[in-house]
Biopython code that builds the backbone (N, CA, C, O; Angstrom):
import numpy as np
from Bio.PDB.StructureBuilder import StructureBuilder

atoms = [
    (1, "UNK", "N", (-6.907, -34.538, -97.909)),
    (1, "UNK", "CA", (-7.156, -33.522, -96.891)),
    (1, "UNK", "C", (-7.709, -34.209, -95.650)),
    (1, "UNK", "O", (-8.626, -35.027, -95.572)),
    (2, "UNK", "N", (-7.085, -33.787, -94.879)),
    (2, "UNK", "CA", (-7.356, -34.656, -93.202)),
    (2, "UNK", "C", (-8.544, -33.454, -92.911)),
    (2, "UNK", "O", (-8.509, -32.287, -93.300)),
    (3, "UNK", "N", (-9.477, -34.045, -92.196)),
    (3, "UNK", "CA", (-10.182, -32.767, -91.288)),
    (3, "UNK", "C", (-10.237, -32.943, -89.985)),
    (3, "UNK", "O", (-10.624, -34.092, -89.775)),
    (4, "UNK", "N", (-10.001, -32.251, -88.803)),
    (4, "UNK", "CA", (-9.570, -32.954, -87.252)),
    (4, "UNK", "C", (-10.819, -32.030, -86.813)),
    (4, "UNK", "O", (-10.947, -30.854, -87.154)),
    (5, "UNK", "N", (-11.516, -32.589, -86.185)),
    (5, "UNK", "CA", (-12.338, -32.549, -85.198)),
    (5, "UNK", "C", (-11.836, -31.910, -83.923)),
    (5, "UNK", "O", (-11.752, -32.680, -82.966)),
    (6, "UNK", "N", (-11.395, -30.326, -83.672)),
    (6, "UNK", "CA", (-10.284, -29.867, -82.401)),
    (6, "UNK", "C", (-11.079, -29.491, -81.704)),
    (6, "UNK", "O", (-12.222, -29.331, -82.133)),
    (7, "UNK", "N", (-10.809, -29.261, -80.600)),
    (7, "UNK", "CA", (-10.931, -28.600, -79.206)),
    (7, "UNK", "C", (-9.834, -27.893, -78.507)),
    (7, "UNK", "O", (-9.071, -28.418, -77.696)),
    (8, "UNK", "N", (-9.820, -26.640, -78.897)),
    (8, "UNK", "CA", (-8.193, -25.641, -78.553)),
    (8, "UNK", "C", (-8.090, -26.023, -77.113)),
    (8, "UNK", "O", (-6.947, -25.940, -76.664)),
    (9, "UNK", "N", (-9.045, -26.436, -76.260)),
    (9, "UNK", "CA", (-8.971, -26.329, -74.697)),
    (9, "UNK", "C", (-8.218, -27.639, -74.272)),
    (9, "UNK", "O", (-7.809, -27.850, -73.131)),
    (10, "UNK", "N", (-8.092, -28.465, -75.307)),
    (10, "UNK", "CA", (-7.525, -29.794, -74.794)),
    (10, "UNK", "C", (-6.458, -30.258, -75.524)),
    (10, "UNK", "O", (-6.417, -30.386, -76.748)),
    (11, "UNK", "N", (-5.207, -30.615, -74.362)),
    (11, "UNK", "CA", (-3.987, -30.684, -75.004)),
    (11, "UNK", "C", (-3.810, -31.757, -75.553)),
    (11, "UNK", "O", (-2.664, -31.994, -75.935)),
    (12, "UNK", "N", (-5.028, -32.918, -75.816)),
    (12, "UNK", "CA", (-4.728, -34.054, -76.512)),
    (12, "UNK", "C", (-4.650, -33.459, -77.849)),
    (12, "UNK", "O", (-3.695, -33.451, -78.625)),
    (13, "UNK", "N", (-5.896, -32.932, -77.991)),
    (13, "UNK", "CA", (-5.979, -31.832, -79.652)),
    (13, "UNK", "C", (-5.345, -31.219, -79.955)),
    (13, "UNK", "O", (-5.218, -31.135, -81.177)),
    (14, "UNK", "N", (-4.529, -30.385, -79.117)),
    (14, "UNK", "CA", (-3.435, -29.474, -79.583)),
    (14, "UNK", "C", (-2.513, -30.281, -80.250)),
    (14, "UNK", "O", (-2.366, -30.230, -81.471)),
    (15, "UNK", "N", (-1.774, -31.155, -79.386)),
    (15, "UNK", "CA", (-0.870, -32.238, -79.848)),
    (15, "UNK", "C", (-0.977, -32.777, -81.111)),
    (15, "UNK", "O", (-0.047, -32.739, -81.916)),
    (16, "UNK", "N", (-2.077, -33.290, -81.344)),
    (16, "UNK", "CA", (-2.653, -34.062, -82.730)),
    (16, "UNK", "C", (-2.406, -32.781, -83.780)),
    (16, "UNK", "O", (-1.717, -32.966, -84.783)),
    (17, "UNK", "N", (-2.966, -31.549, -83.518)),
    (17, "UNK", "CA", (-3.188, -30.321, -84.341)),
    (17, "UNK", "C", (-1.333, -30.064, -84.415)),
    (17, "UNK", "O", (-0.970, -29.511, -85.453)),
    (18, "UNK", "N", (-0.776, -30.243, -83.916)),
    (18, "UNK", "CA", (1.093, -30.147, -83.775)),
    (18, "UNK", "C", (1.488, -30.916, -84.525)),
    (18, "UNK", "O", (2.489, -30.732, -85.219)),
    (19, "UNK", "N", (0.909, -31.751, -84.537)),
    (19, "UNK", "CA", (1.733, -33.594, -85.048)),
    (19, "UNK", "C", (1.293, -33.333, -86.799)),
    (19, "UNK", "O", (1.903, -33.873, -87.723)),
    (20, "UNK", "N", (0.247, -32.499, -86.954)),
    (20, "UNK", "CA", (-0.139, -32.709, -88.226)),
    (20, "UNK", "C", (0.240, -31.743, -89.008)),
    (20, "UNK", "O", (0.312, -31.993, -90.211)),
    (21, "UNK", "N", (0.529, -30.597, -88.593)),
    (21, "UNK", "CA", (1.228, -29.148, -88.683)),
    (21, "UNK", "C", (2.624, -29.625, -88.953)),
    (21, "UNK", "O", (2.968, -29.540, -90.131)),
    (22, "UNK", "N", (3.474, -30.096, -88.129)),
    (22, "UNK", "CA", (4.543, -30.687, -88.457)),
    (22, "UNK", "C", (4.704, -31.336, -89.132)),
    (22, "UNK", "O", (5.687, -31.031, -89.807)),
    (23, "UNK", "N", (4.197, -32.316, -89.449)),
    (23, "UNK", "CA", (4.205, -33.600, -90.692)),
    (23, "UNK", "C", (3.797, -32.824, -91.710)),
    (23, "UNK", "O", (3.462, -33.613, -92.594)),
    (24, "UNK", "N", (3.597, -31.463, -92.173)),
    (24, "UNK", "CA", (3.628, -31.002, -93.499)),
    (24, "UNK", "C", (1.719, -30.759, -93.976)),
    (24, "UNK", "O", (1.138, -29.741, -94.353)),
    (25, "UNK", "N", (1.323, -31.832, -93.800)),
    (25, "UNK", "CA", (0.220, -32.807, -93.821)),
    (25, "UNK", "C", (-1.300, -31.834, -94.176)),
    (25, "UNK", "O", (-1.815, -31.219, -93.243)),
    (26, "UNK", "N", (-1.728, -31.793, -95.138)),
    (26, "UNK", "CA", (-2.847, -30.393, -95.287)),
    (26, "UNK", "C", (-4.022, -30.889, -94.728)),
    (26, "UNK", "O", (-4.621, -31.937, -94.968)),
    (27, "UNK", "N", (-4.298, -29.871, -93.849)),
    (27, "UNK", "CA", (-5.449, -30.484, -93.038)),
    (27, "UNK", "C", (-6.503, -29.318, -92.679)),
    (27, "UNK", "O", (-6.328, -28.131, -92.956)),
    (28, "UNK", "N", (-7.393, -29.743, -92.154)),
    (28, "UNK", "CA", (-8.488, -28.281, -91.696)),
    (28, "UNK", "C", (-8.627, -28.902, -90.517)),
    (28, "UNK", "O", (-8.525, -30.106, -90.284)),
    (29, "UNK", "N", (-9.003, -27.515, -89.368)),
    (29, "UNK", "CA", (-8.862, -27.841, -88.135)),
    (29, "UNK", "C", (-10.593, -27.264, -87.994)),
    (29, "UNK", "O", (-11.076, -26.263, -88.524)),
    (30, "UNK", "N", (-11.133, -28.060, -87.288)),
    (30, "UNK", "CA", (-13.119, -27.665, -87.620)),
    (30, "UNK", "C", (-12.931, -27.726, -85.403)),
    (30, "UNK", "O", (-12.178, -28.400, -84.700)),
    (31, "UNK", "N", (-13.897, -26.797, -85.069)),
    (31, "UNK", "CA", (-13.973, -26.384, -83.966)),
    (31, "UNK", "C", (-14.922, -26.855, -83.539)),
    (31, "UNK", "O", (-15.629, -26.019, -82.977)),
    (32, "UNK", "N", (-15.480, -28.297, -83.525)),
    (32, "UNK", "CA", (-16.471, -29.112, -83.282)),
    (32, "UNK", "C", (-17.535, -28.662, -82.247)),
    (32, "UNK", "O", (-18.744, -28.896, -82.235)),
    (33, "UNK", "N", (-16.667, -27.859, -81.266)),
    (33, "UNK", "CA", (-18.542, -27.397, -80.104)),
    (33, "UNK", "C", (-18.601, -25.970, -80.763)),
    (33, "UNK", "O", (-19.602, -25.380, -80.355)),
    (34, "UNK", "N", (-17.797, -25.153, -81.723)),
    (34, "UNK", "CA", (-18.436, -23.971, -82.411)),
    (34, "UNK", "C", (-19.578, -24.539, -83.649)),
    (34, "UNK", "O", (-20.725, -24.126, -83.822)),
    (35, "UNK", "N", (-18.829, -25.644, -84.444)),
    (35, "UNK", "CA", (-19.149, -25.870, -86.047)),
    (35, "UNK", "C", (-19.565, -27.351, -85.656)),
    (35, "UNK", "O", (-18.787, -28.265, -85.931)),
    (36, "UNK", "N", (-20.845, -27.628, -84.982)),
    (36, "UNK", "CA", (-21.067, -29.023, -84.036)),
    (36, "UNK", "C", (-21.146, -29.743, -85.725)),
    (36, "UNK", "O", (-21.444, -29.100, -86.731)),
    (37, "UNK", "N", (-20.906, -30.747, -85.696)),
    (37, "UNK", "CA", (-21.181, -32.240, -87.560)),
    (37, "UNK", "C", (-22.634, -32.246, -86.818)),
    (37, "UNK", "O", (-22.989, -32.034, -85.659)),
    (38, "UNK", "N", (-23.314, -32.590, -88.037)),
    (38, "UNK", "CA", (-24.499, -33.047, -88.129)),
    (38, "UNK", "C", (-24.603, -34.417, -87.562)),
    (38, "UNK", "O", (-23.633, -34.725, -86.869)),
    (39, "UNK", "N", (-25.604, -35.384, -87.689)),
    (39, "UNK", "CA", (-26.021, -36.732, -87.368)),
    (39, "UNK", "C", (-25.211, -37.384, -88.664)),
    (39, "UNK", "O", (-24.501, -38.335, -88.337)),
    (40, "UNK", "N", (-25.195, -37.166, -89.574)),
    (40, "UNK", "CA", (-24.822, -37.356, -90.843)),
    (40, "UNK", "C", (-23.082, -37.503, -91.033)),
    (40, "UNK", "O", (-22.243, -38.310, -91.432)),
    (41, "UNK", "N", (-23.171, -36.382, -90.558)),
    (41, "UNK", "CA", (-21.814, -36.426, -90.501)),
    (41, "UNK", "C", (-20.721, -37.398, -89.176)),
    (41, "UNK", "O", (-19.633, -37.972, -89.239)),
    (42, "UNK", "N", (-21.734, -37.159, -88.084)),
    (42, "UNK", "CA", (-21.261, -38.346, -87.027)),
    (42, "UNK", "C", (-21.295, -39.635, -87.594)),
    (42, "UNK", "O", (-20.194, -40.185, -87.573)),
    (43, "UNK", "N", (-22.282, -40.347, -88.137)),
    (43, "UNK", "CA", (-22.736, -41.349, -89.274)),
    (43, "UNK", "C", (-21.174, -41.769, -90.130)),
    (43, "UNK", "O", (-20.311, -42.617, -89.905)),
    (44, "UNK", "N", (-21.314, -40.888, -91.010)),
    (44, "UNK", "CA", (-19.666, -41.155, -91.594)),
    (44, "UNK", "C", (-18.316, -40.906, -90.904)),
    (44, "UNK", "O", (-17.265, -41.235, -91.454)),
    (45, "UNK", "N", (-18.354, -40.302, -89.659)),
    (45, "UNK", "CA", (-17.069, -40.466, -88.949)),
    (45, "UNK", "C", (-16.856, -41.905, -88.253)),
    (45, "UNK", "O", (-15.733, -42.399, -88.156)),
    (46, "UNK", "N", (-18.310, -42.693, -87.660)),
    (46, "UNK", "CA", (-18.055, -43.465, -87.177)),
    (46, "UNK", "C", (-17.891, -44.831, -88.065)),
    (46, "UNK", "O", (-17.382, -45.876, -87.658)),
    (47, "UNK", "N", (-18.643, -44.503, -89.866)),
    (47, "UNK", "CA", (-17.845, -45.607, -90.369)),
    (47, "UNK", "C", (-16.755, -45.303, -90.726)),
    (47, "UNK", "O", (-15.883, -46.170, -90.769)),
    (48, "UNK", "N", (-16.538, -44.257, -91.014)),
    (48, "UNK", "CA", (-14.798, -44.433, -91.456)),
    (48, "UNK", "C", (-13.613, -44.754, -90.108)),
    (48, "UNK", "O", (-12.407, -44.947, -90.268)),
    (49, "UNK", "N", (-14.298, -44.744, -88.895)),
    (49, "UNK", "CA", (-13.631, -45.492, -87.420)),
    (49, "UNK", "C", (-13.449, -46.717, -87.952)),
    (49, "UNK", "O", (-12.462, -47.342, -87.566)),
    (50, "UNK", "N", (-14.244, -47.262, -88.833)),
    (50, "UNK", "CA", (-14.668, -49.094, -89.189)),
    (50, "UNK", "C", (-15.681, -49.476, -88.386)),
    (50, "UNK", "O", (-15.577, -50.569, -87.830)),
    (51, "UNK", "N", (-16.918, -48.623, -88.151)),
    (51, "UNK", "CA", (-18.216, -49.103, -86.859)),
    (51, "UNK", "C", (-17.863, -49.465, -85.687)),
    (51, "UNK", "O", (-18.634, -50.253, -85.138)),
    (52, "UNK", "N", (-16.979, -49.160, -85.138)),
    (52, "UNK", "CA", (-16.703, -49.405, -83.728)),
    (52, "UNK", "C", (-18.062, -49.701, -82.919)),
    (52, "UNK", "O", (-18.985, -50.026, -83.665)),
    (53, "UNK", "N", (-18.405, -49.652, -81.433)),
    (53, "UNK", "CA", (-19.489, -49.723, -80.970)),
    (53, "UNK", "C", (-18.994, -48.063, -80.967)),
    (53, "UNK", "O", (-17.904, -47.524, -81.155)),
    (54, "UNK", "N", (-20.307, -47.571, -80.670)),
    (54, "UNK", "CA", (-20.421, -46.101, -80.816)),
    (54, "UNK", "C", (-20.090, -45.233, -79.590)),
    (54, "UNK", "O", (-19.809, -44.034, -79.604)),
    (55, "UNK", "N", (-20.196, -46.294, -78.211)),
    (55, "UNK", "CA", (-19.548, -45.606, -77.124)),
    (55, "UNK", "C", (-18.456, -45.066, -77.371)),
    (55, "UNK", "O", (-18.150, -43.896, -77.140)),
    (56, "UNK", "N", (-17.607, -46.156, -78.010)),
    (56, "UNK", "CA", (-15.928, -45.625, -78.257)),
    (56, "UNK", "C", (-15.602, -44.024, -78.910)),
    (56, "UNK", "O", (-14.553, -43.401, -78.748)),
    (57, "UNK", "N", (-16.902, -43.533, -79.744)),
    (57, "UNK", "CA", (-16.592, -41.986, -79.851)),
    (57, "UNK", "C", (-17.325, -41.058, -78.793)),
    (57, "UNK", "O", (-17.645, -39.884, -78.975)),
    (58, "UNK", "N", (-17.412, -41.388, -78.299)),
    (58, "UNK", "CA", (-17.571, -40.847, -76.721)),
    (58, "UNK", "C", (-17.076, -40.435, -75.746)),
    (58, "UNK", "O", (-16.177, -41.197, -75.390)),
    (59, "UNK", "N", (-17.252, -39.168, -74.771)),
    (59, "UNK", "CA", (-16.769, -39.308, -73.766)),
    (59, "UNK", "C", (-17.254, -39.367, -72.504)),
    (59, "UNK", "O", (-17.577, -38.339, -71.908)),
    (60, "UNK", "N", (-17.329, -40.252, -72.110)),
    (60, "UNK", "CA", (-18.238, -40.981, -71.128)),
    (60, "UNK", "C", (-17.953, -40.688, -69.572)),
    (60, "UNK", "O", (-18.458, -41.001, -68.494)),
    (61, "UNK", "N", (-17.106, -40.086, -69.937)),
    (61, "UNK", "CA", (-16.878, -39.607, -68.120)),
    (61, "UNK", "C", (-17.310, -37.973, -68.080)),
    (61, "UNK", "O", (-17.222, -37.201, -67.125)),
    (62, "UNK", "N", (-17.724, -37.757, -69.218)),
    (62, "UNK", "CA", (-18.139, -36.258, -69.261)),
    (62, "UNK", "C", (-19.612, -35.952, -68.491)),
    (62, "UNK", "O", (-20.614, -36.645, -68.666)),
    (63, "UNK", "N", (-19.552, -34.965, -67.746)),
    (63, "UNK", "CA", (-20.979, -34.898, -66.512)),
    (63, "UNK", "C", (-22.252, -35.096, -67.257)),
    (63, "UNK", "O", (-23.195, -35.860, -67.050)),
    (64, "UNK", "N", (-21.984, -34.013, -68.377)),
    (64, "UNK", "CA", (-23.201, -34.025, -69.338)),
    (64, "UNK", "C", (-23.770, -35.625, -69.300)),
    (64, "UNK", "O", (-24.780, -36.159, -68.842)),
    (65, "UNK", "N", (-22.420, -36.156, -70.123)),
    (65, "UNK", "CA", (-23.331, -38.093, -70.235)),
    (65, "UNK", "C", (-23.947, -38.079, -69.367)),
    (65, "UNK", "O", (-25.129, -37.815, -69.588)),
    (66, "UNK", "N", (-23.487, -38.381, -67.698)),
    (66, "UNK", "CA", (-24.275, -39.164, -66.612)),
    (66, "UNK", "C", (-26.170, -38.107, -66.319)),
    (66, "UNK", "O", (-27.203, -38.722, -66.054)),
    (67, "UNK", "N", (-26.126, -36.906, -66.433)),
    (67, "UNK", "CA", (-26.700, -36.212, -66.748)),
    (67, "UNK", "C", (-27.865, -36.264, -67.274)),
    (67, "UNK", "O", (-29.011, -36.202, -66.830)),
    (68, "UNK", "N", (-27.245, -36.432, -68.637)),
    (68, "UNK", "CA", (-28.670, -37.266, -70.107)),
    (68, "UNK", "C", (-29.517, -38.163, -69.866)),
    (68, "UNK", "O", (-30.656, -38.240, -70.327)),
    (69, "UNK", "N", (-28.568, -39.454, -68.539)),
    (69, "UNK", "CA", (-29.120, -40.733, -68.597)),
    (69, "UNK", "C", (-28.849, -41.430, -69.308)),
    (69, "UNK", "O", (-29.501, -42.473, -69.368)),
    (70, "UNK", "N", (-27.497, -41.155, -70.413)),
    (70, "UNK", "CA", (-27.114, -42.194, -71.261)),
    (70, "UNK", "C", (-25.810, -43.339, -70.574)),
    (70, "UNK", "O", (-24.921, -43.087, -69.761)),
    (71, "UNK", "N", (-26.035, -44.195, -71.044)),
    (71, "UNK", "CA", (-25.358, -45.396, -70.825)),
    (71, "UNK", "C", (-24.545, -46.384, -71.673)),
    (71, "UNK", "O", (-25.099, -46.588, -72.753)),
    (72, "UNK", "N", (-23.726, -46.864, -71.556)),
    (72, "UNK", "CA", (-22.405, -47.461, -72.151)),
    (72, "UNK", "C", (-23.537, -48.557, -73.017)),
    (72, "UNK", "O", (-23.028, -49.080, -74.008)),
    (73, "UNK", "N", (-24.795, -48.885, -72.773)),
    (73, "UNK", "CA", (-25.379, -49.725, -73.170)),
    (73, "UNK", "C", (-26.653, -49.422, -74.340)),
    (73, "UNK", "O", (-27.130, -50.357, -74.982)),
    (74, "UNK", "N", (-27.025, -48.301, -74.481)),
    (74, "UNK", "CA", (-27.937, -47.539, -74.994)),
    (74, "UNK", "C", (-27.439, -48.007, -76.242)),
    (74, "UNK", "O", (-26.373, -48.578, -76.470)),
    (75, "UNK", "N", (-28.526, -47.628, -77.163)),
    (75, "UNK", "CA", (-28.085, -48.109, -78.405)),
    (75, "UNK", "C", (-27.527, -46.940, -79.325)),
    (75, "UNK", "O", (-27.636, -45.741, -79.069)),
    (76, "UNK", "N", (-26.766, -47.627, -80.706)),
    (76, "UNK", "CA", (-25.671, -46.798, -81.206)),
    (76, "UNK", "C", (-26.699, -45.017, -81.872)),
    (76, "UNK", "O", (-26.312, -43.850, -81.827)),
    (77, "UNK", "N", (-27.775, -45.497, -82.307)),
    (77, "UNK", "CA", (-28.905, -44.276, -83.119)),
    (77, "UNK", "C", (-28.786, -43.554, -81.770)),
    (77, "UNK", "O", (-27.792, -42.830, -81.789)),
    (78, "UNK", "N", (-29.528, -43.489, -80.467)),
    (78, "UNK", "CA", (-29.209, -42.853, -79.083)),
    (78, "UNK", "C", (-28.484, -42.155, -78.910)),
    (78, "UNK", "O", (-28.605, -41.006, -78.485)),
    (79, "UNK", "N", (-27.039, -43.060, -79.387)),
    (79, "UNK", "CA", (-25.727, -42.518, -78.542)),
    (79, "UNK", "C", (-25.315, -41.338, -79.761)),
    (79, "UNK", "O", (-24.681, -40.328, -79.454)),
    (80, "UNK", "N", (-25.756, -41.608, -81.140)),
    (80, "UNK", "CA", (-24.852, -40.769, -82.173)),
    (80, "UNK", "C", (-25.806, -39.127, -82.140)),
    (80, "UNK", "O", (-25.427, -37.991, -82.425)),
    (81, "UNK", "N", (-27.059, -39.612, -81.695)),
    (81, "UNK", "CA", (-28.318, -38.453, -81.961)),
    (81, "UNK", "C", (-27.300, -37.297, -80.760)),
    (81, "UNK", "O", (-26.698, -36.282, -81.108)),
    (82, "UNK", "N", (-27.397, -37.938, -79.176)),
    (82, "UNK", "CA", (-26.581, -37.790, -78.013)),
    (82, "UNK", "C", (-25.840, -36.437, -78.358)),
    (82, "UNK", "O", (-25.979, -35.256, -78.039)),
    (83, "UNK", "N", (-24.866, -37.272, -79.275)),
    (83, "UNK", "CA", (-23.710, -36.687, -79.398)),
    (83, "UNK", "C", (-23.967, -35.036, -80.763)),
    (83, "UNK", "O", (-23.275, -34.030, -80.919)),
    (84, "UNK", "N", (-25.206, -35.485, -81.437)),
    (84, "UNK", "CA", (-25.045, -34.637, -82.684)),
    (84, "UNK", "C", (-25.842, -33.403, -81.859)),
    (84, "UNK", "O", (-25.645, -32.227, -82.166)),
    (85, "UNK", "N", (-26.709, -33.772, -80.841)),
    (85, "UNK", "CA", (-27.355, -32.424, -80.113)),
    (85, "UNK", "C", (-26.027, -31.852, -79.134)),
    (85, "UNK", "O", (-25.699, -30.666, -79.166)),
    (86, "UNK", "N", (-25.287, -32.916, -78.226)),
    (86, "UNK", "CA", (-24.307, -32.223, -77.691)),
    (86, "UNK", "C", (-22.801, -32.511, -77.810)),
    (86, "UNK", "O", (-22.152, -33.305, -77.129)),
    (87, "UNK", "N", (-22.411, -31.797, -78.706)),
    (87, "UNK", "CA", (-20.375, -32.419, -79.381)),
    (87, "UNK", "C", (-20.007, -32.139, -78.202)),
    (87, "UNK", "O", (-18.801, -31.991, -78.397)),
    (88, "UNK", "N", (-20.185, -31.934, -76.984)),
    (88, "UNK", "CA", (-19.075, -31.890, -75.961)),
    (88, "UNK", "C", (-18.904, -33.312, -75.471)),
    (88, "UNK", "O", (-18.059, -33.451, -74.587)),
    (89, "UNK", "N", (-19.754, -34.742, -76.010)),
    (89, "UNK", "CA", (-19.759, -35.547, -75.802)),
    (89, "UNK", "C", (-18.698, -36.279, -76.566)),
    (89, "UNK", "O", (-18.188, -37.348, -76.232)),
    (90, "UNK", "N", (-18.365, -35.401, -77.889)),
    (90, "UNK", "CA", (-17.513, -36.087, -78.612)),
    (90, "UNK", "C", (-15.992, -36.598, -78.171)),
    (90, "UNK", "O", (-15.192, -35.875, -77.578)),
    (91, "UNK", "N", (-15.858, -37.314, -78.377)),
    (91, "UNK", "CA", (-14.218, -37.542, -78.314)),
    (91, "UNK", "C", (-13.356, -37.115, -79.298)),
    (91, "UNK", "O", (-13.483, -37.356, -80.499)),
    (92, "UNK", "N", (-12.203, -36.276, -78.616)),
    (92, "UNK", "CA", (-11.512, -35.341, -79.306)),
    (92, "UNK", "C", (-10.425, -35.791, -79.331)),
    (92, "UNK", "O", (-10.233, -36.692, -78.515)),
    (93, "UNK", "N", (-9.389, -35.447, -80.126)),
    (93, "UNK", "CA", (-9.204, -35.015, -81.504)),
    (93, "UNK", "C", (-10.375, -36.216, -82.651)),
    (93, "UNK", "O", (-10.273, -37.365, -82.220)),
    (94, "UNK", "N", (-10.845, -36.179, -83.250)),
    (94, "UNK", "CA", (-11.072, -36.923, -84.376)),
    (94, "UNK", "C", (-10.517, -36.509, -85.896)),
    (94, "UNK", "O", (-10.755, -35.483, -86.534)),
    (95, "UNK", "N", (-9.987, -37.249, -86.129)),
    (95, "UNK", "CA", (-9.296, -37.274, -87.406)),
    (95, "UNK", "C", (-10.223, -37.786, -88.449)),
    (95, "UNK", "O", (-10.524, -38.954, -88.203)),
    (96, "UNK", "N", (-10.838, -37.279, -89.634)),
    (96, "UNK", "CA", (-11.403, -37.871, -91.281)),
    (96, "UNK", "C", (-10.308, -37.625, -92.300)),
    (96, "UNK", "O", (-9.590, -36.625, -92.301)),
    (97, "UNK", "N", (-10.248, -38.549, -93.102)),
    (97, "UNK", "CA", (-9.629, -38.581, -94.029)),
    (97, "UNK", "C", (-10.023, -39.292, -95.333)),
    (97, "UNK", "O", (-9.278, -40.184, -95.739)),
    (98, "UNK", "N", (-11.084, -38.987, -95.996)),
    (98, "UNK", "CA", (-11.915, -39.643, -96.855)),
    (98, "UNK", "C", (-13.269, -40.449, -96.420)),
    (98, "UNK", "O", (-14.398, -40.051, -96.133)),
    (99, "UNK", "N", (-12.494, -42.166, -96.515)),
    (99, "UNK", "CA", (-13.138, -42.891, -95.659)),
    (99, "UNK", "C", (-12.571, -43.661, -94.461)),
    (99, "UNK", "O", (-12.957, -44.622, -93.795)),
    (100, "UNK", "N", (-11.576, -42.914, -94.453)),
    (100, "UNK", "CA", (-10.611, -43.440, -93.159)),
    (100, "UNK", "C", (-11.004, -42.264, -91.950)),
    (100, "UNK", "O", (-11.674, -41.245, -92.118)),
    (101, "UNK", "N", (-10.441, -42.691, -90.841)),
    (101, "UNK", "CA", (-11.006, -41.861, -89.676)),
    (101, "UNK", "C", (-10.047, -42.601, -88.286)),
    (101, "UNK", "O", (-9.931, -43.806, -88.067)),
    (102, "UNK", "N", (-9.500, -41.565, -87.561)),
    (102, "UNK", "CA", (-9.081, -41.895, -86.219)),
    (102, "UNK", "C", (-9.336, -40.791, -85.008)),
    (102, "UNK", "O", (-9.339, -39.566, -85.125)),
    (103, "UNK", "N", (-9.599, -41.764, -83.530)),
    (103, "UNK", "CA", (-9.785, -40.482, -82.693)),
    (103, "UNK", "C", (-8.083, -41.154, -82.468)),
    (103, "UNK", "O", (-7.584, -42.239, -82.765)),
    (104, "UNK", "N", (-7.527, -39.883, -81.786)),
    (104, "UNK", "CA", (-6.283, -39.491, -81.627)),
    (104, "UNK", "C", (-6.088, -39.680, -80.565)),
    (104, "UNK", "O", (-5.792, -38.619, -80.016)),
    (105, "UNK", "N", (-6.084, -40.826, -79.636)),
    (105, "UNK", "CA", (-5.635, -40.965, -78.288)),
    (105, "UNK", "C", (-4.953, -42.654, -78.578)),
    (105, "UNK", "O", (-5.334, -43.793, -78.851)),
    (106, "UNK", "N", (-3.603, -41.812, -78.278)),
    (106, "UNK", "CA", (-3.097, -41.393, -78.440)),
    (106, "UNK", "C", (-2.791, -40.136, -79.510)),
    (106, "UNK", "O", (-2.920, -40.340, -80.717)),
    (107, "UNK", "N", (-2.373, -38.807, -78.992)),
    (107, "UNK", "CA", (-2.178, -37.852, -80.705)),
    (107, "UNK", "C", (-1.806, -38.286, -81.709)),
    (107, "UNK", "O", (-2.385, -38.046, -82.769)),
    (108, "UNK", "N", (-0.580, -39.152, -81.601)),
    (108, "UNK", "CA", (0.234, -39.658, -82.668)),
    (108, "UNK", "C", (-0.592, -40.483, -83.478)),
    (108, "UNK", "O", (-0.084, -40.629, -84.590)),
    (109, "UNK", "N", (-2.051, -41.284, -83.294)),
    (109, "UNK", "CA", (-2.627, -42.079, -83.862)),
    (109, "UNK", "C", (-3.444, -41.007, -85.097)),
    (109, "UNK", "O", (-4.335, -41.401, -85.849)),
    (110, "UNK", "N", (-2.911, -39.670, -85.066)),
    (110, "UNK", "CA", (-3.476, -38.452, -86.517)),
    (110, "UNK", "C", (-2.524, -39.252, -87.441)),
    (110, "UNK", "O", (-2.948, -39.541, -88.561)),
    (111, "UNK", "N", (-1.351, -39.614, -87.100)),
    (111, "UNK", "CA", (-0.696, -39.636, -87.952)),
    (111, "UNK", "C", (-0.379, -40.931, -89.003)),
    (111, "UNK", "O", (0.554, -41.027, -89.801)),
    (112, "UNK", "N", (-1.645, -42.045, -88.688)),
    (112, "UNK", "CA", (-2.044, -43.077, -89.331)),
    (112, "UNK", "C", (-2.751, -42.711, -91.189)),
    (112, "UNK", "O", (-2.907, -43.384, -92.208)),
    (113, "UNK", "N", (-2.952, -41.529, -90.850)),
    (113, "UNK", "CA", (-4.123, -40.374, -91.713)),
    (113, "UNK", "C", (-3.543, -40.609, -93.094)),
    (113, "UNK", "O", (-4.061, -40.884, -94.176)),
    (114, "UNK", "N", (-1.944, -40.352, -92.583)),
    (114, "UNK", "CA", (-0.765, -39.561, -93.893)),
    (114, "UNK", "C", (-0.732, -40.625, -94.680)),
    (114, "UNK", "O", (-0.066, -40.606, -95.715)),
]
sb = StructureBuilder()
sb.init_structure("model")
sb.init_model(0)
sb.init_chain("A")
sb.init_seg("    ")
for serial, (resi, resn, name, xyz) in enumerate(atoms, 1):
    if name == "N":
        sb.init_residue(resn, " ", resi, " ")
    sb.init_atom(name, np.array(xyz, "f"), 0.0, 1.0, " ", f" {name:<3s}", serial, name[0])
structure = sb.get_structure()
């Protein structure tokens, strides 16, 4: 079971939410700024990324960031807390799939999941 991290407002997510719909592929679609993940749950999305630096689940051009005062440099506990008080920081689509995990930018990168 895939679980995607969507945002109906953004057509990267839609796409990904298309790509996975089409591919058959059983998945749950979680409404991340309704049903925000815990710290915990950001925690295991970003290892199942493989620990990236933690900016990379970010979206950093979002007003909020510059806003906060957070920075591309802040450390990863900062940036994940950041994100678990405000998911509009998140980068969307995110794809889980056990212990595997992709953000979808490209959409087609949901489909690493299958």
């Amino acid at each position: 079971m895939i679980d995607i991290w969507h945002n109906p407002r953004c057509s990267k997510s839609r796409q990904a939410v298309a790509l996975l719909s089409q591919s058959g592929a059983a998945f749950r679609e979680r409404r991340y700024l309704e049903d925000v993940p815990t710290l915990q749950e950001l925690r295991h999305a970003h290892a199942a990324l493989g620990r990236p630096p933690v900016i990379e689940m970010m979206r950093t051009g979002e007003k909020l960031f510059r806003e906060l005062g957070l920075s591309k440099t802040d450390d990863d506990d900062a940036l994940l807390q950041a994100m678990a008080e405000h998911p509009i920081l998140i980068e969307r689509p995110l794809a889980v799939s056990g212990r595997q995990a992709v953000i979808g930018r490209p959409p087609e990168r949901v489909l690493e999941l299958l």
